[in-house]
N, C-alpha and C positions, 0 to 999 in steps of 0.2 A: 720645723722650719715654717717661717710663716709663708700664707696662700700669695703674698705678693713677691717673695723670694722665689718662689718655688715659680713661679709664672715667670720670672728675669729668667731665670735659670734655662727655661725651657725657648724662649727665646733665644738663646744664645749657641744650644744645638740643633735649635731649624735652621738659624743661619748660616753655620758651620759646615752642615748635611749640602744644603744650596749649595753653597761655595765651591765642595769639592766635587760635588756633579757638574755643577756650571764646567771644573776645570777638565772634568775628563772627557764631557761633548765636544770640548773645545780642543783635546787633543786629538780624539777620534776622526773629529772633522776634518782638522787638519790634514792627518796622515793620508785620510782620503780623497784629499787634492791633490793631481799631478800637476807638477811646473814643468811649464812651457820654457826651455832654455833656446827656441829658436832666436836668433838674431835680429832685429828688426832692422832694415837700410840694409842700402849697400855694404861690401866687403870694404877697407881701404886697405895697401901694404905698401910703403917707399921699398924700393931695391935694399938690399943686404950687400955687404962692402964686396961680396963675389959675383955679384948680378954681372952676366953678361946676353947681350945680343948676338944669339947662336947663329941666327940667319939674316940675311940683311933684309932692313925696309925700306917693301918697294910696292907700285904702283901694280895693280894688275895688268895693267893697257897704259900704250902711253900716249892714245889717242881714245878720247868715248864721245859721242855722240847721244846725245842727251832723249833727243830729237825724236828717236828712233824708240825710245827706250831702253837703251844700253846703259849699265850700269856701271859702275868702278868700285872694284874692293881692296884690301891692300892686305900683305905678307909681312910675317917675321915671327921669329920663335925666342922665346925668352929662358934663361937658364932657371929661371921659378917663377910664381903667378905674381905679380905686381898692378898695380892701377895707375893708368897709361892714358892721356889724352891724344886725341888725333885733329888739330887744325886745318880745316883745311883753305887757300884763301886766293880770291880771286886775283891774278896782277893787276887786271885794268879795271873791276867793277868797284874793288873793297870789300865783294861780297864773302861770306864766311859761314864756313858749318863747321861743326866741333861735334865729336864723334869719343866715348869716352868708355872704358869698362877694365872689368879687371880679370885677367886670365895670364895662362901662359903662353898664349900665341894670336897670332893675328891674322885672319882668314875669310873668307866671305860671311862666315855666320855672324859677326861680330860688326865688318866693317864696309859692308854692303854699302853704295851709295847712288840713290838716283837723280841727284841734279839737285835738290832743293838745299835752301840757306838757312842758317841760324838768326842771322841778325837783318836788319833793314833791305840791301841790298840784295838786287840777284844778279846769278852768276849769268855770263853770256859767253860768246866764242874767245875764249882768251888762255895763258896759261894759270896754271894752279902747283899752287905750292903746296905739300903736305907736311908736317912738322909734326913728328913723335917726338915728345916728355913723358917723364915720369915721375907719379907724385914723390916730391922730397927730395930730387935729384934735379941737377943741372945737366942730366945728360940729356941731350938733343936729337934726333936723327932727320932728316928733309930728304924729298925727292919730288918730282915735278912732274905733270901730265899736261897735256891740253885739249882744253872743252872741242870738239869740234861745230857744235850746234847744242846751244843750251838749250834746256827741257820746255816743252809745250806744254801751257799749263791749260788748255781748253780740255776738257774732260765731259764727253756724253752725258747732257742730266744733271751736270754739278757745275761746272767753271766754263761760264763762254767770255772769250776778249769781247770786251765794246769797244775799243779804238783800238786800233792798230796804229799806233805813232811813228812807225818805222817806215810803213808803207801804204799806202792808200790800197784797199784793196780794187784789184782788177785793175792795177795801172801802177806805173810807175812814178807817177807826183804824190808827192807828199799829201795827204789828205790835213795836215795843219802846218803853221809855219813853225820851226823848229831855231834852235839854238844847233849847230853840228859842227862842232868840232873835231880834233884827229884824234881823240881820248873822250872820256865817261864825263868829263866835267866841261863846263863852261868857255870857252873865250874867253878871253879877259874882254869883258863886257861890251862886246860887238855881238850883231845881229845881223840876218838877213835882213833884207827890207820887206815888209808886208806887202801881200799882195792884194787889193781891192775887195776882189772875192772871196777872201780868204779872211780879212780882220778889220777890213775899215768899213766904219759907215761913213761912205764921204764927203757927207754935207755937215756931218758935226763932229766926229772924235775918230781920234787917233791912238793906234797901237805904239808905244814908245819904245826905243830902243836900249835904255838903262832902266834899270832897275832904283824903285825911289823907296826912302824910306819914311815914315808916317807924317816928317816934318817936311817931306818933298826935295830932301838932300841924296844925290847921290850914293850908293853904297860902295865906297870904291874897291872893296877888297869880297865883291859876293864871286861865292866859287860853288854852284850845287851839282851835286855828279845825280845824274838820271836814278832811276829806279832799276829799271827794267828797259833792258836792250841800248843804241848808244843815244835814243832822241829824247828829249821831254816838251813838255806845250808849256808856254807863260803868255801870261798878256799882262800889260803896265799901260798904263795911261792914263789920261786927265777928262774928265767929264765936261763936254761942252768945248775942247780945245780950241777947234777951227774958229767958231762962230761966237765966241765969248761966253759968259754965266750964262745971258738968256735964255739958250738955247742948252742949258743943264738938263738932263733928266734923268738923273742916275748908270745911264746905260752909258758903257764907254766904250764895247765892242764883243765881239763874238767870232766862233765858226764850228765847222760841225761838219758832219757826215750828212750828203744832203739824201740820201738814199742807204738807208741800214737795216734789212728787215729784219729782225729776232723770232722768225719762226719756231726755234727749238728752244724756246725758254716756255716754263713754266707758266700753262694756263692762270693759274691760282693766283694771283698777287700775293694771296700771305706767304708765299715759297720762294718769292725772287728778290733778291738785295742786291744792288748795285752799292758797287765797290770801287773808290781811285784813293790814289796818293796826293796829298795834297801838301806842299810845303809854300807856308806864309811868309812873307818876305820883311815884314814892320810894317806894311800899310794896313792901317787896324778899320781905316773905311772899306776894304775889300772883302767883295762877297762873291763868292763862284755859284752860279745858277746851272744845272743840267738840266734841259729839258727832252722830252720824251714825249715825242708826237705818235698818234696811232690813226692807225690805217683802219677805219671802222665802218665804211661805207661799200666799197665793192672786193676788199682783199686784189686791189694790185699792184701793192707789194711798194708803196710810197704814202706818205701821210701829205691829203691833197688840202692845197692853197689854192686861192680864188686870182684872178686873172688883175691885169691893169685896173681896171674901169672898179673891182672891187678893194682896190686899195690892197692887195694881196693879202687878203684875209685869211686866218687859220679856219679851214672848213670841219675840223675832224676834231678828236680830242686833243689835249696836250697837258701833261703833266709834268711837274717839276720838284727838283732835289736843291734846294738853295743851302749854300754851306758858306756863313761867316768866318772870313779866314783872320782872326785875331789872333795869331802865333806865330811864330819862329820857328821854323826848320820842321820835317815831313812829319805827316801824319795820314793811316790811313783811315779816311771813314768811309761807313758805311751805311746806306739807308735802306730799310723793306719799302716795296715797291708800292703796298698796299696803303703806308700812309703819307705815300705822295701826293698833293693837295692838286685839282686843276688849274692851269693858267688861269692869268682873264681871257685871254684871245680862247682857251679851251676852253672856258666856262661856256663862252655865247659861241659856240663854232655850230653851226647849224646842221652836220653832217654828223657831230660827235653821238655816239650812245651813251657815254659819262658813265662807263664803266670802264675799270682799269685790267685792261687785258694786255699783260705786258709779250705775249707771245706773237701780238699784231704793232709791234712796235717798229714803224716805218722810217723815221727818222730821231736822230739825238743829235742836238744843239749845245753848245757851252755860251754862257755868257757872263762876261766882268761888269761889275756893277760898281758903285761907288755907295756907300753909306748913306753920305749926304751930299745934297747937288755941290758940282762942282769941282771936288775934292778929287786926288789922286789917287790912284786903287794900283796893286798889281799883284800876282799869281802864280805859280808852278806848280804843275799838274801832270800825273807821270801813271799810266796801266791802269786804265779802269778797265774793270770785268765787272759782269752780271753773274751771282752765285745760285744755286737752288739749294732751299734749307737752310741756308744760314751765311753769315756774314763770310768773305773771303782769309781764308789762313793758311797762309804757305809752307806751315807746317804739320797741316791734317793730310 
């Protein structure tokens, strides 16, 4: 055999030898993997044609009080383990939590409930419906409770309200002028009448009593149901109304809490984010302004203005959250405190230290603006809170 056979040759059983080593590393390896046959996700099971509800579903209480911290769980026992939704839904808010799992029974561990909502809305003193389904079936079951004091969402250290829109604190006037109807939504497009103090500046613009949309046409079919409790804030109106364009400057009106101290919020600016609902109505010139005046000078516990003769000048800080409301229907945002920019009246306030100490914040202002002079603007505005750590969610 010649030397170049005899070298193919030998070639051909190293490859061979390879091959059948490659295959038996490869089974060895294998055998010495365990599979994981855990199941990944949830279980899912429709009812079997014999499913039955052995116990009836019911309410734990048919009264809870949110308020308090009382909770609501609900009952019922199932002939085998199936996957079961629990709806639960406000009469008067539209507010809704949805509660979902798969067992053979329904009992506090499962369907425990403290007050908080699933979708947009919250719930408030009303009744509630509950509604058990089961996946793959059309069978039904309902039973009914009612709120007696829906939950306090102020939490030590984490969630304080910034307006109370239900009620002015320490008084029984309204601390804004409100939309209040006998239900969660709107009048059919009537209003109080504004009070002075409350939203007009009276030598140039006026707060309006409909609602306009971007071409300055009536909306005639606006219907918005509150956020949070039965009140919400709007301002509509036209820039410069009273006194013609001359007198345009963007500003079309405001009000505010004139005295709000925030003692228990978060020294640190980077920890505190102011939180509200805001839904834009079509007037795409409309910009809502928060501002947040501070008390930096003696802490007593109001953020001080200068007298007649000084033209009521801002003496102290003052910071602000401007938000361009270019949208249609609610949205919540949310700003960190720390990249809130000074006014101009806080840039030159003489008294100011021009650091943002949101824990000496004396007073909060709202103000409607208009894009460009002239122009028609308007707003709804429903639960702002100040958060620590991070933005506000109603479902943390």
């Amino acid at each position: 055999m010649s030397n170049r056979k005899l070298h193919f040759k030998n070639l051909i059983m190293i490859k061979k030898y390879f091959n059948i080593n490659l295959i038996l590393c490869s089974v060895v390896f294998l055998a010495a993997c365990k599979r994981d046959n855990t199941p990944i996700g949830p279980a899912y099971k429709v009812p079997s044609a014999n499913f039955e509800v052995l116990t009836p579903f019911m309410a734990s209480a048919d009264e809870v009080n949110f308020s308090v911290k009382e909770t609501e769980y609900f009952t019922a026992t199932f002939s085998e383990e199936v996957s079961w939704s629990l709806k639960l839904s406000g009469a008067n808010s539209g507010a809704e939590k949805v509660i979902s799992g798969y067992s053979k029974s329904l009992d506090v561990a499962n369907t425990l409930w403290d007050g908080k909502h699933s979708g947009l809305y919250f719930f408030r003193s009303e009744q509630v419906i509950a509604t058990l389904t089961f996946l793959g079936s059309k069978l039904m079951y309902t039973d009914t409770f009612n709120i007696v004091y829906p939950r306090k969402w102020d939490i030590p250290g984490k969630v304080i309200t910034a307006l109370n829109f239900e009620s002015a604190p320490g008084s029984t006037k309204f601390a804004f002028q409100f939309y209040d109807g006998t239900s969660h939504k709107f009048p059919d497009y009537k209003s109080t009448d504004p009070t002075p103090s409350d939203m007009i500046d009276a030598t140039n613009n006026r707060i309006e009593g409909v609602i306009r949309d971007i071409n300055g046409d009536t909306i005639k079919s606006e219907r918005v149901g509150s956020i949070e409790g039965d009140k919400l804030y709007r301002f509509a109106g036209t820039d410069g109304l009273f006194q013609g364009d001359g007198y345009s400057d963007y500003f079309i009106g405001g009000g505010g809490l004139a005295k709000s101290p925030f003692y228990a919020l978060d020294s640190n600016a980077e920890n505190v984010y102011f939180n509200i609902y805001v839904y834009g109505t079509g007037d795409k010139n409309s910009k809502l302004v928060i501002n947040f005046a501070e008390d930096d000078d003696d802490a007593n516990k109001t953020a001080d203005q200068g007298n007649m003769a000084q033209n009521y000048v801002l003496l102290e800080d003052e910071y602000e959250f401007g938000i361009q409301v270019d949208w249609v229907g609610w949205k919540l945002v949310s700003g960190k405190y720390s990249n809130f920019p000074l006014t101009t009246a806080g840039a030159s306030a003489p008294l100011g230290n021009k650091k943002r100490e949101p824990h000496h914040i004396g007073k909060i202002g709202m103000v409607l603006l208009s894009s460009n002079k002239g122009n028609k603007a308007s707003v709804v505005f429903d639960f702002a809170t100040f958060t620590m750590g991070k933005p506000f969610n109603p479902l943390d």
